[in-house]
Structure formats: C-alpha cells, structure tokens
N, C-alpha and C positions, 0 to 999 in steps of 0.2 A: 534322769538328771545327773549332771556331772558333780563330783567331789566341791570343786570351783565353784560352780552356779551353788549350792549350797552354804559352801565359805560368804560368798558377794550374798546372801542373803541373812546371815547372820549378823554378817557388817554391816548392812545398814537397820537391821533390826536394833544394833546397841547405840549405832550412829543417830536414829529417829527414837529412841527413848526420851523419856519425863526424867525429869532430875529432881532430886529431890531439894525446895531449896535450903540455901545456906548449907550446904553439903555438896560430895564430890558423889555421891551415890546415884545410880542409877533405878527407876524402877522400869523391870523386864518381864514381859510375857511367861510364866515359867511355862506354861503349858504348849506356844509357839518355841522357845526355847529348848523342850525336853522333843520336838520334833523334827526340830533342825540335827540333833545328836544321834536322832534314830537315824534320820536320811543317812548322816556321815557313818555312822557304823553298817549300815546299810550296805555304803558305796565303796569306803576306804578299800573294802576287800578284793572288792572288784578293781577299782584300779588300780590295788595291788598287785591283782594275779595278771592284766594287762601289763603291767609294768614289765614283771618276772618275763611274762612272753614275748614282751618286745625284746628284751634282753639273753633271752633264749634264742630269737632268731633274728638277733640284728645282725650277725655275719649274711644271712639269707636276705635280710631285709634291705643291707647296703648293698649286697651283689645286684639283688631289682633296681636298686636305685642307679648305683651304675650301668645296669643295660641299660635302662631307662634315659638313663643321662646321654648315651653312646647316642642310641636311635634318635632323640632330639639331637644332637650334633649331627648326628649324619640328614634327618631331615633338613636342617636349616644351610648343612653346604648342596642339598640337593636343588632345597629351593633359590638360593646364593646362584647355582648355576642355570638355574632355571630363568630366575630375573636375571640373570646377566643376557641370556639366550633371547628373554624377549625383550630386553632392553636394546640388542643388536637389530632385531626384529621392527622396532617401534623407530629404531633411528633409519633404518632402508624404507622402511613405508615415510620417515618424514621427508627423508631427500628424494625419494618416487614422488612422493605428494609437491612438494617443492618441483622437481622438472614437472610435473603435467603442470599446474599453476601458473609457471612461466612459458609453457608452451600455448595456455590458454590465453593466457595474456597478449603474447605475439598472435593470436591469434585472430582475437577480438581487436588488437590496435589494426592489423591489413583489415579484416572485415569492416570494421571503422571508417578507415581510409579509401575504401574502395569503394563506400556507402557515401560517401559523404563526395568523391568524384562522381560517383553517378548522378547525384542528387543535384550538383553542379551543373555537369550534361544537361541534366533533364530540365531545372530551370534555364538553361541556357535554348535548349529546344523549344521550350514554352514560350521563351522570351521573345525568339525570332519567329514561331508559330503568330504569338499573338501579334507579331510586328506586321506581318505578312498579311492576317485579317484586317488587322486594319488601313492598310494599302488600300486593299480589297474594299473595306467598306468606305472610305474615304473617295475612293475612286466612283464606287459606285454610285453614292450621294451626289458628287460634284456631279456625275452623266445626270442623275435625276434631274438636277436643281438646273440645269443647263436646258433639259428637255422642258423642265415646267416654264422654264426662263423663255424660251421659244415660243412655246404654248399661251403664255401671256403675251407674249409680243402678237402671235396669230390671229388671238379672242380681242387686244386690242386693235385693230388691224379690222375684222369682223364689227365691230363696235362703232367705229369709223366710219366704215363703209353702209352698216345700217341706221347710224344717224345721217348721212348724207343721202341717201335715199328717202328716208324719213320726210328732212327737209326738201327735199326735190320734188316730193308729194305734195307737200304742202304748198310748195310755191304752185306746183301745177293747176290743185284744187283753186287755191286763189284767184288766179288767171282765168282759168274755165268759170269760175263766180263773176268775176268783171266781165268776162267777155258773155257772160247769160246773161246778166245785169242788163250789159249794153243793149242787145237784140232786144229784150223787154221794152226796153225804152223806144228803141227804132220801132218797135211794134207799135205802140202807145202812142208815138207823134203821128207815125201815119194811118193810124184809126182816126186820129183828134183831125190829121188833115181832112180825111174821108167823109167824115162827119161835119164838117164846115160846108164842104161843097155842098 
C-alpha cells in the first residue's frame, strides 16, 4: 500500500468522525489512528529511498524516455507512411472498382437491349406463327363446314328421294287394294249370276 492510499484513508477517517456536540472536537479511533502512523512510518521510507533512486537515475531514466519517445515517432511516421501507402492503394482498387462497375453496367445495359430485341423477334415470330395457325385452322373448318354443308344437302337429297319412294309404295299398295277389291266383287256378281241360273 502506497504512502497516498494511506494519507486518503486517514482523511476520511477524521472526515467520517463523531463530533462532539456544542464543540469543535473530534472523537477518533485511537487505535485505527495509531495504525494508520505505523503504515506511514512503515512506507515513508520506502518511498523515500524510491524517491532518492528515481533521482539517482533520472539522467538514465529520461535517456529511456527519450529513446522511448524517438521509437514512438519513428513508429508513427512509419505507420504515417504506411497509411498513406494503403491509402494510395484503397484509392487504385476504388477507381479499378469504379471502371469494372461501369464496364459492367455497359454491359448489362447491351445484354438488356439485345434481350429485350430478341424477345421482340420472338413475339413477333409467335405472333405471325400463331397467325399462320390460324389461317390453317380457319381454312380447315371453313373445308369442313362446306363438306358437312354438302353432306347435308346429299342426306337431304336421300331423305327426298326415300320419302318419294315411300309414297310411290303407298300409292301402289292402294291401287293393288282397289284393284283386288274390284276382282272380289267381279268374282261375287258372277257367282251371284251362276247361282240364279
């Protein structure tokens, strides 16, 4: 424990005392007090004899200080040149970094522009593709619908011709019924004559 630390515990030992009242008096530990005097008779000596030695070899003690002092100057123009060194450093990689940036840039805007003419192309291919299919299907519907158009004209056509046969039967059968009918009858009278006679 230092001289100091000793003093700063005295002081507040007279500082944190009982007063005596209506009095300027203090009452003090005598017994913490008589071991506060030992400490300091203790120490004084010692940092006396420190004292003496500092004083003995402060010519020795400022020559370390000054080398001391030199070598911190000379690190700090080292490093002085060392930051300036990557400071030149950090400014070439920022303007490298800068041209690839802008190379990239011009790069991505053509690949852009050349994506977006293809993509144009390509709708445009699609476009006359899908135009061309639908020619095609439009063409082919209209043959259909022409052939089914036909094909109904044929079936009615067919339709015609077997309800006129139909009727042509019919009338035949009729005919053929009258004219059986009739015979019946001619049969019938000239029995009826036969059988008079």
């Amino acid at each position: 424990m230092s001289v100091r630390d000793t003093l700063d515990k005295l002081e507040n030992m007279v500082v944190g005392a009982s007063h005596f009242p209506f009095t300027e008096k203090t009452l003090i530990n005598d017994n913490e007090l008589i071991h506060y005097v030992d400490e300091l008779r203790n120490d004084l000596p010692k940092e006396l004899n420190r004292a003496d030695e500092i004083m003995k070899n402060r010519d020795e003690i400022i020559r370390n200080a000054e080398k001391e002092a030199e070598q911190i100057k000379k690190e700090a123009k080292e490093y002085a040149n060392r930051v300036t060194d990557e400071n030149e450093i950090v400014l070439q990689a920022k303007e490298k970094a800068k041209t690839i940036l802008q190379q990239t840039q011009q790069q991505e805007k053509e690949i852009m522009e050349r994506t977006q003419k293809n993509a144009m192309q390509l709708q445009s291919d699609a476009d006359a593709y899908a135009n061309q299919v639908f020619d095609q299907l439009i063409s082919h519907v209209t043959g259909t619908f022409q052939g089914v158009q036909q094909a109904e004209q044929g079936l009615q056509q067919a339709l015609n011709v077997l309800k006129q046969a139909k009727a042509q039967m019919n009338q035949q059968a009729v005919r053929q019924a009258q004219q059986a009918a009739a015979v019946g009858r001619d049969k019938e009278a000239e029995s009826n004559k036969t059988a008079d006679k």
